[in-house]
N, C-alpha and C positions, 0 to 999 in steps of 0.2 A: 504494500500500500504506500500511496506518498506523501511525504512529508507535510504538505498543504493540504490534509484533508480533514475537511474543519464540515461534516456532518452537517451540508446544506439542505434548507428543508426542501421538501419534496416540490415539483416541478405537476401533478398531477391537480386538475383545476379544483377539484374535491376537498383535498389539501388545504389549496392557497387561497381555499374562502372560509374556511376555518378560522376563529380569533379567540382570546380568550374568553368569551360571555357564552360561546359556544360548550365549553370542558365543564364538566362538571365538575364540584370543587375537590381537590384532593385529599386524600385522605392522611393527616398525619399519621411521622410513626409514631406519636404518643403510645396508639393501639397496636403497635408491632412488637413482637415480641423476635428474638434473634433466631434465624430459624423459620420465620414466620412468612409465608406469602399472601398479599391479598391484591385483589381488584383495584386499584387508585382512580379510576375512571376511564369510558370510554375503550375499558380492553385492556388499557395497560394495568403490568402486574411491578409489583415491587415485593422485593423479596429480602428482608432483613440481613444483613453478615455481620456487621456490627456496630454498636450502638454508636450515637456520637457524643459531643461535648454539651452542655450547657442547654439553651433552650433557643436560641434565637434562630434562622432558618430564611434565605437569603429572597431577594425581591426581583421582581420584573428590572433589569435597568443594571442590575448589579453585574461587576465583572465576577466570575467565578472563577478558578483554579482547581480542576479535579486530572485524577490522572484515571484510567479506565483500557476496559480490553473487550471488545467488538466480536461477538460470532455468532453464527446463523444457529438455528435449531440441530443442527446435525454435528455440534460442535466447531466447525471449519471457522476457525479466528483469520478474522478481513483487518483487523486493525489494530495500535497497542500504544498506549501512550508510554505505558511500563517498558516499552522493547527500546522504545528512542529515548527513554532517559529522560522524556523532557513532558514536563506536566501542559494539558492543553488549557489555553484563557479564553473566555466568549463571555459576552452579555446574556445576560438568562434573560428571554421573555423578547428577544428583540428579530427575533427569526434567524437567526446567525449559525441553527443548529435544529436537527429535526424535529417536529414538534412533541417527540417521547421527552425528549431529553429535556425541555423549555418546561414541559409538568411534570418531571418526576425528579428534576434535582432540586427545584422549591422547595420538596418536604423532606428535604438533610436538612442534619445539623452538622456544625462543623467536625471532623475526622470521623464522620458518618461510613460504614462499605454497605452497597445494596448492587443485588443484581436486577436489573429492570428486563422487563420480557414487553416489549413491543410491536403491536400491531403492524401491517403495511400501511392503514389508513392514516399511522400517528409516524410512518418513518418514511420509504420512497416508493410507496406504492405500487400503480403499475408498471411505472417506467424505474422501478430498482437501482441503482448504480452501477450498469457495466462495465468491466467483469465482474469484479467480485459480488456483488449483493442482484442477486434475479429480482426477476418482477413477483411484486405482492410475497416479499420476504419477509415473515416476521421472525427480529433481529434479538438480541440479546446482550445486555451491555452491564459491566460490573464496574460499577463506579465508586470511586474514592472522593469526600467533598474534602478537599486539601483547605482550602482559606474562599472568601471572596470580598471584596471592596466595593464598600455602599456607595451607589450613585442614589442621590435622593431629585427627583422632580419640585422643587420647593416651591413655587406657585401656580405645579399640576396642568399648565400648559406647554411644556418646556422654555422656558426664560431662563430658570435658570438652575442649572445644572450641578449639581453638588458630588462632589467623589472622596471622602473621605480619607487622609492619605496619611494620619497619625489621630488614633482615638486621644476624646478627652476624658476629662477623670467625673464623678460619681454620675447625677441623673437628670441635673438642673440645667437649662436654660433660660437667658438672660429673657427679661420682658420690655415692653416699652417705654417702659419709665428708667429702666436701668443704664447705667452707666461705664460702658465697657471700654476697654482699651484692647486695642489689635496692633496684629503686625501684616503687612498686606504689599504683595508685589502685582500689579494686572502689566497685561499686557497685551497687544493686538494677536490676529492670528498671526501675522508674520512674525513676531515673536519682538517688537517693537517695547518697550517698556514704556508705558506712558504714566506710572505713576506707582510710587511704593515711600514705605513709609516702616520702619525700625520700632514703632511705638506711638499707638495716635489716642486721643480718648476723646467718646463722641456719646452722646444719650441715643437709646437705641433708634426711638422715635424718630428725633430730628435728623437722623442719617451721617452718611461720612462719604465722600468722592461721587459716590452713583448712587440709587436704590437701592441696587442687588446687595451692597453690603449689610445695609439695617436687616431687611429683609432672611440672609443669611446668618448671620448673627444668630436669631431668634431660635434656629435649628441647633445652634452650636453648643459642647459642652465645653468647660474650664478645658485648657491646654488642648483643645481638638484644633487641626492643620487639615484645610480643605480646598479643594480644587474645584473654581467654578467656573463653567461654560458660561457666560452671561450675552443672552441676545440684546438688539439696540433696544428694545421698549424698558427693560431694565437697566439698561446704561446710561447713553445719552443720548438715543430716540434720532429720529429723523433728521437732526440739525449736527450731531454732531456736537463737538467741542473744541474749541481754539485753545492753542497754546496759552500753558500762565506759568510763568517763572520758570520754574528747571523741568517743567511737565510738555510733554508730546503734546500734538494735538491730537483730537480722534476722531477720525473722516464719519460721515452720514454712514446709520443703519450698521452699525462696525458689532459685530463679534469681540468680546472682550473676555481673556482669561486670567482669571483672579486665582493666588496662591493665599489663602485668608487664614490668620492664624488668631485664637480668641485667647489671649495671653489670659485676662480675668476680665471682674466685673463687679462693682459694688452694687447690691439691689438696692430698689426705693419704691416703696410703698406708698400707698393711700390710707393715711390714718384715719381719715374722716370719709363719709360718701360724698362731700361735698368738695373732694382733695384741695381743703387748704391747710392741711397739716400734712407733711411729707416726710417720710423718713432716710435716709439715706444711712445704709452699714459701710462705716471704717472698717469696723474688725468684726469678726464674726466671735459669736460669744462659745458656751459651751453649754453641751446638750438641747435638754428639748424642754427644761421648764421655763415658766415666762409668771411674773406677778397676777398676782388675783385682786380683783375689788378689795378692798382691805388689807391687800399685802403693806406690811410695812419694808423700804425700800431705800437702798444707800445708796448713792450717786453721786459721781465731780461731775461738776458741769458748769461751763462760760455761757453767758447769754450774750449775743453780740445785737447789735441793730445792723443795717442794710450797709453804712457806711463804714463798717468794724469796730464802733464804738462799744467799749463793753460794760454792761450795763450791772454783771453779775457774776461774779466769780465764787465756787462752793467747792472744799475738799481739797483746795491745791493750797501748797507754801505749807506744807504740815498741817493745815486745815483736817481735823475729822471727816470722812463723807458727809453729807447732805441729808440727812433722813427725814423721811417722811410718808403718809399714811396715802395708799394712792384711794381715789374717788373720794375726798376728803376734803376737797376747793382747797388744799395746804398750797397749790399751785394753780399757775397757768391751766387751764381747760386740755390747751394742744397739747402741752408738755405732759399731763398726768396721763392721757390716753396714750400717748407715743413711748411712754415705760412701761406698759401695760403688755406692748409689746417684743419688749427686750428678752434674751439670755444674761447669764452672771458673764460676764468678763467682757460683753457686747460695747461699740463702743460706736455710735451712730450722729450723723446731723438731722436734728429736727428744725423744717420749716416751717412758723406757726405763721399766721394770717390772721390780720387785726379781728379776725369775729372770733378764732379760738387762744386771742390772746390779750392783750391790753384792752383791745375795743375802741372807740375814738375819742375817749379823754387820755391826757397823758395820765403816766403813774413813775411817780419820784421809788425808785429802784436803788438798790443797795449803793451804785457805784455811780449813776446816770441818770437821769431823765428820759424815761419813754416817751416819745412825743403820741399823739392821739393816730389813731389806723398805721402804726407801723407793724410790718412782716418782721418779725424775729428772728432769730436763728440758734439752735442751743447745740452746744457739743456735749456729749451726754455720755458717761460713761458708767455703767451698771457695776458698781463697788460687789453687792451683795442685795439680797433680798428674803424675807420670811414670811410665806403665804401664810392669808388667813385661812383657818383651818377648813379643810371639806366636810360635804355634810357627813359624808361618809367615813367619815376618821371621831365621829363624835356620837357620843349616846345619847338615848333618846331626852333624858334629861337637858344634857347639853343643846341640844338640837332644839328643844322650847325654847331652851333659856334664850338663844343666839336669835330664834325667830321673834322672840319678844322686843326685843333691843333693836333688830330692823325693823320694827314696826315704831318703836318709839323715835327711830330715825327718819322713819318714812313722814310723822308726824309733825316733827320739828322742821320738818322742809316743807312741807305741805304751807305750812302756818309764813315761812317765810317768798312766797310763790314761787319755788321752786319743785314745780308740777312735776319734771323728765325726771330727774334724781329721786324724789321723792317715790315715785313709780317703781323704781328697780330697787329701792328699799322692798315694799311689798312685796315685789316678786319674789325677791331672795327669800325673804321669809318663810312664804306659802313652800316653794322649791324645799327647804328648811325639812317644812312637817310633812311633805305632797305623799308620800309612802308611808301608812301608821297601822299595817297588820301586821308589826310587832310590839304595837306600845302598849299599854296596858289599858283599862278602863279610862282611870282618870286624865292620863295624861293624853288619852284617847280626846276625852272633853278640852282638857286645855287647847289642844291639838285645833278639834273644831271652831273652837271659841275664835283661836288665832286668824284660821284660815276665813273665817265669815268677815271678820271686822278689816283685815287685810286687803281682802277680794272688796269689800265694799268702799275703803279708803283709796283702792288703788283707782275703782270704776270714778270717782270721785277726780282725780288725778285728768284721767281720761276726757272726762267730760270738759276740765279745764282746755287740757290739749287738744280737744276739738275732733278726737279719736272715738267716733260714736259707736261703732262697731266694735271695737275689743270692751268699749264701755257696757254693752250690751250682754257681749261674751261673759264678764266676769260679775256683773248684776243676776246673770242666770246659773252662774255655779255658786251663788251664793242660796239662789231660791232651789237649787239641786237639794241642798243641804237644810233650811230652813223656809219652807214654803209659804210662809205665812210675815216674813222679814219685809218689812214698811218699805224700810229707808233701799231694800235692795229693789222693789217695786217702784218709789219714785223716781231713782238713778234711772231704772230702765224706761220708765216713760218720758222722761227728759229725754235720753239719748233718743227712743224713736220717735218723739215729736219733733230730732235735726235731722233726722233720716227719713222725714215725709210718711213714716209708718200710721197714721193717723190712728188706726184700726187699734192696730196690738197697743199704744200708746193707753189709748179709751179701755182699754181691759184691764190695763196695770192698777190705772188709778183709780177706777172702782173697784179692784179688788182690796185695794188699799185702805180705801174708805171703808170696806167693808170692817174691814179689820179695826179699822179709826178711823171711824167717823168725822171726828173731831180735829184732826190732823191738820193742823194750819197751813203749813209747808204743801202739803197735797190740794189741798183745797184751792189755795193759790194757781198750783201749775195747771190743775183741773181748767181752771180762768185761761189759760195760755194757751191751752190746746184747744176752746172753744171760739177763741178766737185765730187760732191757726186753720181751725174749719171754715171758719166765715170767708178767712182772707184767701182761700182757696177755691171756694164754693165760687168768691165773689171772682177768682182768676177763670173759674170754666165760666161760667156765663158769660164774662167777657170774648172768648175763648170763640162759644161755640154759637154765640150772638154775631160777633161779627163772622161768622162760614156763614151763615144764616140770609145777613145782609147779604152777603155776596153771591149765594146762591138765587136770592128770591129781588136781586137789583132795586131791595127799596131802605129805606131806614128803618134801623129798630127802634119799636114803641117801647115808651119808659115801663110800660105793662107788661111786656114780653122780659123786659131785665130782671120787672121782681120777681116776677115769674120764677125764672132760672136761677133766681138765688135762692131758693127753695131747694137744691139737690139734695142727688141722694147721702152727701154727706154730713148729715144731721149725727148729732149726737143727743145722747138723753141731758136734760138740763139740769137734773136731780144731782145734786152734790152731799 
């Protein structure tokens, strides 16, 4: 056989209208055992010799490296990559090789041996490969999966082309907000250098030389070295690019190949949903805990302004750390959410923004003068920290005691309008006792006691916040528990007298009366939602008074209005 013979797919028209949407999916060897043969699809057989490495198992695009030996059902070997010493390379998936071999080396893993038995229809059909291989030959082939090298399609139209050509280390890639620094040589097809660079740092987002780089980046791990095909619409597009300094120019629609190496990358996060708190990691800390609501927490940290002015300095010049209690208002808003998210030895820039920091009056600061809506900036380093304790580390006693105290917490914020805070007080709480078929009777009742007055404090919370629906929610886990509770009946008809609920509304507060009569507080809202029916009653007759006019081209009589405010949304007047 000769040297150049690289197992082109079949020439039979049957064949080359085959694709892969056609195969059925292959079968891994998961379910192979050594020794073992089965059906992988469409006829072809794969027959186990021995196991491979690891789990992963190569893709459409990817260069492969297997060495293998070629023969017909009667034994008669036509081929051997073992006899020349030298291992064969193809793309898998790209037709460069029978279509046996394109689905049956996908399901190796790597230093994978299988013998595959293959159809004519999956190898050279009726026209065979004369001499060696006749017509409608089914073939035999024992392959070894030596290595392969990842090409990835990174934005799945081919723009741009990725080959992997030194892995990086653990799982992570950088994201849009991150901060990466590379080393990067492109150059045209003729092999033209048009731009490289020893050490660059760019945020992934806003880019660096072309597209293709951000873009690529986003796939890359710490120390990964990749080779990419880059077509113009990921380059520089139709116009090209004019020389700038010591850089080439790069002619219209140009092919560009990038040598991309991702040296590292600092992450930055979104502390708030409204990202004006930012975090940026210096140093990466150690393990995987991070403070809790109530951790008490040690920190150095400088607080700078925009212009480097420093406003704050804690823990340095032999200064002790910084301590303090996090969700505590001991701090800045930004600052106490952005430790919240640290490791111990973690060591990060937080960017706060005048709504989770100063606000727009100035504030006279340890060292400086805050002027009013300035952006802050703190360099933060995590000394140590001592979480407050879980529920689950605490007995049932403990676990009252600590829910009593978030509730006396939740109370004292309540009272100062501090509605959000005050809210996640109750929650924790209720969280606190939420599981009680281990407590005992009494503490059983304490238990209820808590969870009523907490759920009804919080719905209270809600109603401030303007959150009529979780107000709702937690006015009805209170009547779960005590069905006959006033104050959990008027919370609920408040909230759905904002949520246009008119109906359920009208049944809360007579059940409430039913209960108290006398009920000032109820009696009142009763008045609110009789007039929430009028002003609604009085919106359809508006509503459907004038379709009315429109339909019948004449004016509507002032008869016909009072008419219509007579709907069907009356309520009883009885209070």
């Amino acid at each position: 056989m000769d040297d150049d013979f690289e197992f082109p797919a079949a020439n039979n028209d049957a064949e080359m209208a085959m694709d892969d949407d056609d195969m059925d999916p292959p079968v891994g060897n998961s379910i192979l055992k050594v020794g073992e043969e089965k059906d992988i699809g469409n006829g072809l057989k794969k027959k186990l010799l021995k196991e491979g490495d690891g789990w992963e198992k190569p893709s459409s695009g990817d260069e492969v490296e297997v060495h293998y030996v070629g023969t017909l059902l009667d034994g008669t070997q036509f081929d051997s990559s073992r006899d020349r010493g030298t291992p064969f390379k193809f793309k898998l998936g790209q037709g460069q090789v029978i279509k046996g071999w394109d689905e049956g080396i996908k399901t190796m893993k790597k230093g994978e041996k299988a013998l595959f038995t293959i159809p004519p229809e999956l190898a050279y059909g009726e026209s065979g490969s004369p001499p060696t291989i006749p017509s409608n030959a089914t073939l035999q082939f024992e392959v070894e999966l030596l290595s392969w090298t990842s090409v990835k399609d990174i934005c799945k139209d081919g723009g741009i082309l990725k080959k992997v050509l030194t892995e990086g280390e653990g799982w992570q890639n950088p994201k849009d907000l991150d901060e990466v620094i590379v080393k990067y040589e492109a150059r045209l097809e003729d092999g033209t250098v048009v731009s490289k660079s020893d050490g660059v740092e760019f945020i992934v987002n806003d880019g660096y030389f072309c597209p293709a780089l951000s873009k690529a980046v986003k796939t890359m791990k710490k120390g990964e070295k990749a080779f990419l095909t880059v077509k113009h619409q990921y380059g520089f597009g139709e116009k090209g690019r004019e020389a700038t300094g010591d850089e080439c120019d790069v002619p219209p629609n140009a092919t560009i190949h990038i040598i991309l190496e991702l040296v590292s990358w600092k992450t930055v996060s979104e502390i708030t949903s409204d990202k004006k708190v930012l975090k940026k990691i210096l140093k990466e800390g150690e393990g995987y805990e991070k403070p809790n609501d109530g951790a008490i927490v040690q920190v150095k940290l400088i607080g700078k302004l925009q212009d480097g002015t420093v406003f704050v300095k804690k823990g340095y010049d032999e200064e002790p750390p910084f301590e303090f209690r996090v969700d505590e208002e001991q701090v800045i808003e930004g600052l106490d959410r952005a430790v919240k998210t640290m490791k111990k030895g973690e060591i990060a820039l937080v960017t706060v923004q005048p709504e989770h920091a100063f606000g727009p009056s100035e504030s006279q600061q340890e060292l400086a003068v805050v002027p009013g809506n300035s952006t802050v900036y703190y360099e933060v380093e995590m000394v140590s920290f001592v979480k407050e304790k879980e529920s689950w580390d605490m007995s049932t006693p403990e676990k009252i005691e600590a829910a009593g105290k978030k509730k006396d917490e939740g109370n004292a914020l309540f009272k100062t309008g501090k509605y959000e805070r005050a809210s996640k007080r109750y929650e924790k709480a209720v969280k606190l006792i939420e599981y009680d078929s281990s407590f005992g009777e009494d503490e059983k009742q304490q238990a209820k006691l808590l969870k009523v007055t907490c759920n009804l404090n919080n719905a209270a919370c809600k109603l401030k916040l303007k959150d009529y629906k979780e107000a709702v929610k937690l006015c009805t886990k209170v009547l779960e528990i005590e069905s006959q509770n006033v104050k959990a009946l008027y919370r609920r008809a408040q909230a759905y007298i904002h949520l246009v609920d008119l109906d359920l509304a009208e049944l809360d507060i007579k059940k409430a009366l039913e209960i108290d009569p006398d009920n000032r507080d109820v009696k009142l809202e009763y008045k609110v939602l009789k007039e929430k029916v009028k002003e609604y009653n009085r919106k359809d007759a508006q509503f459907y008074g004038n379709i009315f006019t429109k339909m019948l081209g004449q004016p509507k009589s002032a008869g016909a209005a009072a008419k219509n405010e007579t709907g069907p949304m009356t309520v009883d007047s009885k209070a």
